[in-house]
Rosetta silent file (secondary structure, phi, psi, omega in degrees, C-alpha in Angstrom):
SEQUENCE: XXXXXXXXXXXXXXXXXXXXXXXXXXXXXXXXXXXXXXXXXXXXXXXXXXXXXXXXXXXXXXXXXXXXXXXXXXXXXXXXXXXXXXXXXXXXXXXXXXXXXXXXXXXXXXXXXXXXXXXXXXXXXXXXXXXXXXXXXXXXXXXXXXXXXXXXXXXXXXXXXXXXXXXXXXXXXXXXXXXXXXXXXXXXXXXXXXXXXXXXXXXXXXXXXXXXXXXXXXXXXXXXXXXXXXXXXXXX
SCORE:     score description
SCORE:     0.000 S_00000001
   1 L     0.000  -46.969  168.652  -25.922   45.985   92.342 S_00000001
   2 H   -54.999  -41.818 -161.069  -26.542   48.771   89.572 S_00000001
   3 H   -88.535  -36.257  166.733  -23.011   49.436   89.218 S_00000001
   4 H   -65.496  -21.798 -162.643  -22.021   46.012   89.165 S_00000001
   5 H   -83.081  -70.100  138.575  -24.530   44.991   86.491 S_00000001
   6 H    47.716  -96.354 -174.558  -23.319   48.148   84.568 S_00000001
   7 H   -43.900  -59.057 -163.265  -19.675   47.008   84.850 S_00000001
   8 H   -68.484  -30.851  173.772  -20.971   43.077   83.853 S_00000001
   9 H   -78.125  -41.305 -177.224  -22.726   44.236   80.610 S_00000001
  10 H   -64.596  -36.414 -130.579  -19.715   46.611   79.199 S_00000001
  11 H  -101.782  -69.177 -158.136  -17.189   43.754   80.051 S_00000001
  12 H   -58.847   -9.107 -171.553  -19.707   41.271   77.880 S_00000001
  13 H   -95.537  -42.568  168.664  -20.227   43.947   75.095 S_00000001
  14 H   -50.712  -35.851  164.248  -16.418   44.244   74.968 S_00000001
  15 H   -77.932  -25.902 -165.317  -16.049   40.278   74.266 S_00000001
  16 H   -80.247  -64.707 -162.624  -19.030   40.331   71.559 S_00000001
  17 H   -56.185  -35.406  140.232  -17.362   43.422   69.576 S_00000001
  18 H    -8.515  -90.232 -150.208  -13.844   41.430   70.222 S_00000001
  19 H   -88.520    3.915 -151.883  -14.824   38.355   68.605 S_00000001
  20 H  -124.037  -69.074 -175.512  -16.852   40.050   65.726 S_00000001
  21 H   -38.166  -61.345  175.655  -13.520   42.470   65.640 S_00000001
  22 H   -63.709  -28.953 -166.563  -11.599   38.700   64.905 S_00000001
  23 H  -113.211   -5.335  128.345  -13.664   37.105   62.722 S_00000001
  24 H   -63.651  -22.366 -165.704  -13.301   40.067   60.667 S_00000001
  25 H   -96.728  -34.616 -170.965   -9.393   40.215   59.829 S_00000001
  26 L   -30.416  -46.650 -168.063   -9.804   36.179   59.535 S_00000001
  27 L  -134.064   87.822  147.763  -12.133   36.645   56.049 S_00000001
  28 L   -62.939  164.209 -159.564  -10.458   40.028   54.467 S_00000001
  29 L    70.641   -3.413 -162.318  -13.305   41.666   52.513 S_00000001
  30 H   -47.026  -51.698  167.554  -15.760   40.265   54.717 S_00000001
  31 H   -49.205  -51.049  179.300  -16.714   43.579   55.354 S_00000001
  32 H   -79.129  -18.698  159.574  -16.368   45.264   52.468 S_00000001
  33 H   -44.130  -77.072 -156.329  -18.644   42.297   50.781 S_00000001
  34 H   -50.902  -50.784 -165.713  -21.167   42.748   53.184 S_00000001
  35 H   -91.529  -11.785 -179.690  -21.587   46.291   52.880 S_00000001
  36 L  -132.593  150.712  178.052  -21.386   47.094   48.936 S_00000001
  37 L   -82.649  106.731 -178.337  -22.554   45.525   45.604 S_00000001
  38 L   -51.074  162.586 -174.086  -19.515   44.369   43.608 S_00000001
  39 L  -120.523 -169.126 -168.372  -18.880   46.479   40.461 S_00000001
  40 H   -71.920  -28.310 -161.160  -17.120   46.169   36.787 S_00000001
  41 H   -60.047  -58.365 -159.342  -13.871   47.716   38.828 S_00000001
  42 H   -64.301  -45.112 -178.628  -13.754   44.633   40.722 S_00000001
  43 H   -68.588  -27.066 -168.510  -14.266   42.105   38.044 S_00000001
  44 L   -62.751   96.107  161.513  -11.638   43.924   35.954 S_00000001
  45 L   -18.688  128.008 -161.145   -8.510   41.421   35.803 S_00000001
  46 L   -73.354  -30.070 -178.170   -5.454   42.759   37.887 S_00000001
  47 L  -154.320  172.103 -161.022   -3.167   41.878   34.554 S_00000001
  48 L  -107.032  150.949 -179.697   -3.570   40.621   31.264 S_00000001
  49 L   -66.669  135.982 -179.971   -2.994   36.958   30.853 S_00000001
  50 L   -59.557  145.081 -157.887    0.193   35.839   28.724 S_00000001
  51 L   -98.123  145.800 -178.059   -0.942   34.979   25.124 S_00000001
  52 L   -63.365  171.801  174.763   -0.465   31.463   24.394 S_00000001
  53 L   -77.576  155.474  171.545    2.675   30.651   22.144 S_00000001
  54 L   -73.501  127.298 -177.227    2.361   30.231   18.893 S_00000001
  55 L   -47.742  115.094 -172.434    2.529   26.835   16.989 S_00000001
  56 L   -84.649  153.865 -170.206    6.157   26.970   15.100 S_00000001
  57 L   -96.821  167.017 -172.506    5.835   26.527   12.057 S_00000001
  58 L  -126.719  151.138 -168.786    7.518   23.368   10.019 S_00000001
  59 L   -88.287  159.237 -176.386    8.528   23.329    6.295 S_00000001
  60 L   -51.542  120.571  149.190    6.975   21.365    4.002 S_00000001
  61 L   -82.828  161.869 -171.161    8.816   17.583    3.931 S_00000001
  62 L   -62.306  155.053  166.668    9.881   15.338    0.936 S_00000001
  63 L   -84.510   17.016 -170.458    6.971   13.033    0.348 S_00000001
  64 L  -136.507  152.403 -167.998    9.024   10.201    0.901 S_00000001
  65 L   -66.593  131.371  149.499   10.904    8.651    4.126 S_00000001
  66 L   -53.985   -3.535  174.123   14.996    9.331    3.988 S_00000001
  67 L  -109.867   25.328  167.958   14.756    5.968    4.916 S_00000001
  68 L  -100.816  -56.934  172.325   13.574    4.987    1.404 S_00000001
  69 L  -118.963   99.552  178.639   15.405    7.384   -0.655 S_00000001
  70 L   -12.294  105.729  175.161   18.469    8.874    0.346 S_00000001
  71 H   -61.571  -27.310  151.814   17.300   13.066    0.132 S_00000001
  72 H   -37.134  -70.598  159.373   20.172   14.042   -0.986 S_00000001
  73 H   -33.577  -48.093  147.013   19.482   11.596   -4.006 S_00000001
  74 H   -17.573  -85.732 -172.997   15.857   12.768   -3.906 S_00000001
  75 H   -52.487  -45.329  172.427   16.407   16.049   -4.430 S_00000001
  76 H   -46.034  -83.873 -172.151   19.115   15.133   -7.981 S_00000001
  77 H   -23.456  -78.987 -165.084   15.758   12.852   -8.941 S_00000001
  78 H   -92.130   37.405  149.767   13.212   15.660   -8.977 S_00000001
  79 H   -89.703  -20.596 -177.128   15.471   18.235  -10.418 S_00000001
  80 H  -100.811    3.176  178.952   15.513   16.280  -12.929 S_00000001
  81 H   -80.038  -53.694 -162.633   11.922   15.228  -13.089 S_00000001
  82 H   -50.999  -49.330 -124.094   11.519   19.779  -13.640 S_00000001
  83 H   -75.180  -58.361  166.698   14.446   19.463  -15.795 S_00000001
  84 H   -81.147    7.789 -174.431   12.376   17.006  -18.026 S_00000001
  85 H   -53.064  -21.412 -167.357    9.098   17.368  -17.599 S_00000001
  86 H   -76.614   15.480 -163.008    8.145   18.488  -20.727 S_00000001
  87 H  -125.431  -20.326 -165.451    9.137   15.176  -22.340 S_00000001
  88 L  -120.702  136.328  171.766    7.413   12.617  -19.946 S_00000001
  89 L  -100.630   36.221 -162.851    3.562   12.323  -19.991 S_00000001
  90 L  -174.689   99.212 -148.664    3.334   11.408  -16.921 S_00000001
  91 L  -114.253  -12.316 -149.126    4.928   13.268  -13.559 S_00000001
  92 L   -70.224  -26.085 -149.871    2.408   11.283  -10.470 S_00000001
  93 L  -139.432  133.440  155.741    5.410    7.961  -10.504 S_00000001
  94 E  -134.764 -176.563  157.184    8.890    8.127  -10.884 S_00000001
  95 E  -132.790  169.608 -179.653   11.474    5.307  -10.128 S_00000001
  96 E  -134.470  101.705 -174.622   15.010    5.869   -8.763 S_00000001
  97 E   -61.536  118.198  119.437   17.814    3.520   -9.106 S_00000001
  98 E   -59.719   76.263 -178.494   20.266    4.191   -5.922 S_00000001
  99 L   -55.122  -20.075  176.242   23.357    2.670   -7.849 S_00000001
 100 L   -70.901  -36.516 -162.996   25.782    3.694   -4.173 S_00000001
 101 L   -72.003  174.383  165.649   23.663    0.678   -2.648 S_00000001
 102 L   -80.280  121.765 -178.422   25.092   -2.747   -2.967 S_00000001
 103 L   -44.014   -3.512  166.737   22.956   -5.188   -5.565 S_00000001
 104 L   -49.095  -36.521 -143.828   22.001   -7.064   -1.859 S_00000001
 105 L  -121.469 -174.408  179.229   19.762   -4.621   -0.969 S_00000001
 106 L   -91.565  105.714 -174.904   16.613   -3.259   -2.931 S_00000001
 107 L  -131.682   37.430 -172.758   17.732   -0.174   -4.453 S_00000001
 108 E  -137.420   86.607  170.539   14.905    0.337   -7.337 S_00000001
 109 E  -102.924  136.773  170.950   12.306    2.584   -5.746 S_00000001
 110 E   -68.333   73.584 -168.907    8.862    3.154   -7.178 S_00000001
 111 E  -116.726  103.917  173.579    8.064    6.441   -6.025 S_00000001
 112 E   -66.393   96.018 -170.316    4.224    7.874   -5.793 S_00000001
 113 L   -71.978   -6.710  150.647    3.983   11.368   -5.655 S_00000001
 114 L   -79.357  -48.699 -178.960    0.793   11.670   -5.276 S_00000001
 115 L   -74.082   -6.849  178.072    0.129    9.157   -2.938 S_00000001
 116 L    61.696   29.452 -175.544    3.456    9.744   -1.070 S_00000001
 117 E  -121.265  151.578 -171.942    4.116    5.801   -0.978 S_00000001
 118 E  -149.323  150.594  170.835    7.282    4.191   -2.723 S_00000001
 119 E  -114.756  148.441  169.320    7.711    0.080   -3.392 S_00000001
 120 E  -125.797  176.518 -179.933   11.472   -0.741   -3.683 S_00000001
 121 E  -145.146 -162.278  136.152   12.872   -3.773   -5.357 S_00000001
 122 L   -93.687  172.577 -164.234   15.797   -5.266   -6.511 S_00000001
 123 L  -165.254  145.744 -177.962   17.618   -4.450   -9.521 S_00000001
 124 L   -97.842  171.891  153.363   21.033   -5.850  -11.272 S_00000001
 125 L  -117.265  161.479 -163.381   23.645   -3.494  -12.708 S_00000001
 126 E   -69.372  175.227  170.926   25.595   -4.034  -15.701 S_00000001
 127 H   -65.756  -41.640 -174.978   28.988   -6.143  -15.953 S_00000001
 128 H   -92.020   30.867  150.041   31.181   -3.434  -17.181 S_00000001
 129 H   -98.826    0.001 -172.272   30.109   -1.305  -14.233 S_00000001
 130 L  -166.825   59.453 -172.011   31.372   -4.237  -12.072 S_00000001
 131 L   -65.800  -25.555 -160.200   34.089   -6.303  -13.603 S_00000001
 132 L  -105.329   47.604  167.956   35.480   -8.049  -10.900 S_00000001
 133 L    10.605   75.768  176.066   31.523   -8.327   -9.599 S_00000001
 134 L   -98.970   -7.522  172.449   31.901   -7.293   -5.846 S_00000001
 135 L    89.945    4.249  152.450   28.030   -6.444   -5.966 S_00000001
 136 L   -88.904  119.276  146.255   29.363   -2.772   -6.315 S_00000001
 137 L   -51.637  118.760 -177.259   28.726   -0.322   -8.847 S_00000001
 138 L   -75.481  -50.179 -157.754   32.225    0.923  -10.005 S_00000001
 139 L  -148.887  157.776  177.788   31.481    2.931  -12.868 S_00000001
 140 L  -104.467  139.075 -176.684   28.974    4.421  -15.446 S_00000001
 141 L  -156.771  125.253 -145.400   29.291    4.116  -18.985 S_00000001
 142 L  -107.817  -23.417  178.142   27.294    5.743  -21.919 S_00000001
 143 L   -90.410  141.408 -165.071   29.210    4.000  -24.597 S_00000001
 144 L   -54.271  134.294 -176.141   27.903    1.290  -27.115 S_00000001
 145 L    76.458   15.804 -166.620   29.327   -2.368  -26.062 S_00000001
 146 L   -94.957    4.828 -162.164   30.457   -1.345  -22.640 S_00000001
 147 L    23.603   47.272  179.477   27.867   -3.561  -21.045 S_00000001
 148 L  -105.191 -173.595  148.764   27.937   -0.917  -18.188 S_00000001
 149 L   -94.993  155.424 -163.364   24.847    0.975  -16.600 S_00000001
 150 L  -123.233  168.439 -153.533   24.617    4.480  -17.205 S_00000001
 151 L  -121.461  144.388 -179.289   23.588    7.191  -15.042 S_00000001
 152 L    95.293  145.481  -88.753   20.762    9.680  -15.451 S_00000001
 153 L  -122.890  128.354  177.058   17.114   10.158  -16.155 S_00000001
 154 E   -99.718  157.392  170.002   15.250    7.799  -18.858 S_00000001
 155 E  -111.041  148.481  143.538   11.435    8.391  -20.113 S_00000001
 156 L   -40.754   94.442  177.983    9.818    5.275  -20.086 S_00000001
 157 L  -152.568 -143.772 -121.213    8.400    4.048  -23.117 S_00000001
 158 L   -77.855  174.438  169.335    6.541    1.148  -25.264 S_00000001
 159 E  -105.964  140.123  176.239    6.898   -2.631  -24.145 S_00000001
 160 E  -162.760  148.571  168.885    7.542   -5.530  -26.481 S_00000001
 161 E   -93.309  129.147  175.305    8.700   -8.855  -25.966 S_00000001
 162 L  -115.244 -117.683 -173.923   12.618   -9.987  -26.717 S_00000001
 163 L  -114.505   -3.668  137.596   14.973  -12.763  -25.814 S_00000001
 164 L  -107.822   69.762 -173.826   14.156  -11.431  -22.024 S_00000001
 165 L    11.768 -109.599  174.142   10.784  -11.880  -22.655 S_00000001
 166 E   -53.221   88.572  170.702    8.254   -8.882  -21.420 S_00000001
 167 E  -108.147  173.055  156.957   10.677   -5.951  -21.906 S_00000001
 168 E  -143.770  126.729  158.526   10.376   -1.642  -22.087 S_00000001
 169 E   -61.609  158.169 -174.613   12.340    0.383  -24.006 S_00000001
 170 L  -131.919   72.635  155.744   14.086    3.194  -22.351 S_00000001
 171 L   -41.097   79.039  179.468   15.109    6.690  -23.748 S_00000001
 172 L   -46.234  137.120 -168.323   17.974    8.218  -22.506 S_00000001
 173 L  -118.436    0.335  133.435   17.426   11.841  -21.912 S_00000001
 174 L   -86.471  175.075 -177.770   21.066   12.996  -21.049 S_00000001
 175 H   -59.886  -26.442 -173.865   24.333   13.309  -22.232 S_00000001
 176 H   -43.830  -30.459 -168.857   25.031   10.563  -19.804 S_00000001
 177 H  -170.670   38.413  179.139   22.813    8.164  -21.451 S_00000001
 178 H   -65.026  -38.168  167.866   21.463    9.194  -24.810 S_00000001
 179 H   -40.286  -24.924 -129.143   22.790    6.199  -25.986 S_00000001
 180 H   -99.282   -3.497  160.501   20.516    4.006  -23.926 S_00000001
 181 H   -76.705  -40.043 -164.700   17.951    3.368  -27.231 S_00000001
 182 L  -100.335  -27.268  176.365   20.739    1.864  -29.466 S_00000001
 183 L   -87.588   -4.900  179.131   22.522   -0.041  -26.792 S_00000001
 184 L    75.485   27.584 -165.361   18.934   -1.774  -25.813 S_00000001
 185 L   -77.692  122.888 -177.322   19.500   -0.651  -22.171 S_00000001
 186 E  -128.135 -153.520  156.594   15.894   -1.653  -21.286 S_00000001
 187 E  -102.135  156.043  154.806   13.489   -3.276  -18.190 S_00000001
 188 E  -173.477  163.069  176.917   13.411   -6.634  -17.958 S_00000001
 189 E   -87.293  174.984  140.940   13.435   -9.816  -15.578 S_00000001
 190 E  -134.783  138.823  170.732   16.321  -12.480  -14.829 S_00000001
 191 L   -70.392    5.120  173.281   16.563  -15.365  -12.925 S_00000001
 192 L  -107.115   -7.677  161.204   20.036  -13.848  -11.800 S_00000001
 193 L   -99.289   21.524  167.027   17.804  -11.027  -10.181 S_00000001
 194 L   -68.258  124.331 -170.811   16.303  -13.316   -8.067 S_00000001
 195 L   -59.179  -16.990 -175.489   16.470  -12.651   -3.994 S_00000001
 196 H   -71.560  -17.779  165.787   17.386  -16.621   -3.809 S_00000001
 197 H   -88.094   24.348  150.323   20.934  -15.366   -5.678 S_00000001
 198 H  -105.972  -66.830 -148.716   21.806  -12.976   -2.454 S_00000001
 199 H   -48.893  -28.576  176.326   20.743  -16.268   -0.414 S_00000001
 200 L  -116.895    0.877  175.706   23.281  -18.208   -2.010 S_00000001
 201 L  -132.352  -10.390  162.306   26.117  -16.061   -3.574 S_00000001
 202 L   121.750  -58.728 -172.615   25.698  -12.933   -1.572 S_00000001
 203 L  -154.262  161.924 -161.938   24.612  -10.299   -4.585 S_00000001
 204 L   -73.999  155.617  169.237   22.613  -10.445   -7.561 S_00000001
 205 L   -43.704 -160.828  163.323   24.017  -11.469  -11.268 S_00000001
 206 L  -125.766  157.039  175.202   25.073   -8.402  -13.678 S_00000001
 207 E  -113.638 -176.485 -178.046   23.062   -7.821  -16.672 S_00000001
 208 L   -87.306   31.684 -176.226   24.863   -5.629  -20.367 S_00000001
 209 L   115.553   -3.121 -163.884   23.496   -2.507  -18.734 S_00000001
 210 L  -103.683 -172.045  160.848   19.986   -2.827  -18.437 S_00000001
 211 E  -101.430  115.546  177.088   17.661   -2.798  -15.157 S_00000001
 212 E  -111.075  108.131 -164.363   17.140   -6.352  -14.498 S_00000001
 213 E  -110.038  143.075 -160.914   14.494   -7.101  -11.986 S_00000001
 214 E   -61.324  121.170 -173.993   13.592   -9.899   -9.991 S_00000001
 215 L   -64.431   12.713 -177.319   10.954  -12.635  -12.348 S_00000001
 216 L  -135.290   16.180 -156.371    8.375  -12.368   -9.893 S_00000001
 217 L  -129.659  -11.729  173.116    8.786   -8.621   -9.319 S_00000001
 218 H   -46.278  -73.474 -157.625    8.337   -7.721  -13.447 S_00000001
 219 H   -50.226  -46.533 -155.649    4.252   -7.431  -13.336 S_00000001
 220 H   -68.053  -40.296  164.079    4.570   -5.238  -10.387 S_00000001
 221 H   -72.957  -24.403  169.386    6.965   -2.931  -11.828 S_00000001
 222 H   -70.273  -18.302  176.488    5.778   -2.545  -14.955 S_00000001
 223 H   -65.877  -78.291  174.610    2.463   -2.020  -13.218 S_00000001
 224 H   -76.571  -11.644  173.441    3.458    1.117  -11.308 S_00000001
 225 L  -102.370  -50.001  179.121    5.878    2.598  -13.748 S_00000001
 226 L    75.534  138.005  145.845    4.340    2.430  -17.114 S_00000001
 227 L     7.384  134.033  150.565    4.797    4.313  -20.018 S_00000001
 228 L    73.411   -7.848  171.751    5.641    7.875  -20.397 S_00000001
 229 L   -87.865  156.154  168.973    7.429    7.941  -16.663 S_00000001
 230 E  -105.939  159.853  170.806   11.380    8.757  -15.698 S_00000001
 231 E  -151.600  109.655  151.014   13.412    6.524  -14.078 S_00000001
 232 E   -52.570   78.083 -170.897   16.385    7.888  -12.390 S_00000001
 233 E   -69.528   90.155  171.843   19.988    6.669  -12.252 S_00000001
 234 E  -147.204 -176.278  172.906   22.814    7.837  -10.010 S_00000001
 235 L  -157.735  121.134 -174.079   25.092    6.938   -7.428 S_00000001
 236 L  -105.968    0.000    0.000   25.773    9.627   -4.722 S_00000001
């Protein structure tokens, strides 16, 4: 009986250490938990984490949409806003004729450079920029009696009324359009720069050269451009 019991306890001590023996490889570390206090060693990351990427950086944009003002055009416009600043009292507003559009579309933008907001409007071109009136600018023309429009950057300056009632003189500031005091190329309204003449003929009248704006669209422009401001001319 001693030798059997013997036999019956090593046999039962061999299944305990067994099953101890299993339920060790099951949970690695179990052991090594159990018997020591982790350290700094332990805690110590196996590798250093990748640094996040960096935000690329983006250049400064025009304050205005390309889908207001052509940028190419843009850019002509405020070289010539540097070119002239010293002559204009006033840099925060400019306006920009795009003379390439068709007289259909609004191509007389108001553009705030502080506020980074632009109004556009319509605007006629002269006759002798468009004899056979296709609602295309052909041509530019700087000479007295051509009844064309001329191209290139005006200062703004006083208002008085004339036989198109509420006008502003305009002061050509290139060779392009130095002229533009003595030919009387000014602002002003017309009923032929009305949007109801694209509803029924397609494109707006022609004016002798000046920018001729829409009669219900005068206060507004005259509002935001003012005095002492350029207004740009080209066709790109």
């Amino acid at each position: 009986m001693d030798e059997h019991d013997d036999a019956l306890r090593s046999r039962r001590a061999l299944l305990k250490n067994g099953l101890v023996l299993g339920a060790t490889l099951a949970v690695p570390g179990a052991v090594s938990a159990a018997t020591r206090r982790l350290t700094q060693q332990d805690l110590r990351a196996v590798a250093t984490p990748p640094l996040p990427a960096a935000a690329p950086r983006v250049a400064a944009q025009p304050i205005t949409s390309p889908r207001v003002v052509r940028p190419e055009l843009l850019r002509r416009a405020m070289a010539a806003l540097d070119r002239h600043g010293r002559q204009l009292a006033n840099r925060d507003r400019i306006a920009i004729a795009d003379m390439a559009a068709p007289s259909s579309q609004p191509r007389f933008h108001i553009v705030d450079l502080v506020g980074g907001r632009s109004q556009s409007f319509l605007v006629a071109h002269g006759s002798g920029s468009d004899p056979s009136h296709t609602g295309f600018l052909k041509r530019f023309s700087n000479d007295p009696g051509s009844n064309a429009s001329s191209e290139g950057a005006f200062l703004t300056a006083d208002y008085y009324v004339g036989k198109h009632g509420r006008s502003q003189r305009l002061i050509g500031l290139d060779a392009t359009n130095n002229n533009a005091l003595a030919r009387a190329i000014v602002v002003h309204s017309a009923w032929y720069a009305n949007p109801d003449m694209i509803r029924s003929h397609g494109m707006l009248g022609r004016s002798q050269g000046c920018f001729a704006v829409g009669e219900d669209d005068l206060s507004r422009v005259f509002a935001a451009l003012g005095p002492g401001r350029m207004i740009y001319s080209d066709k790109i």
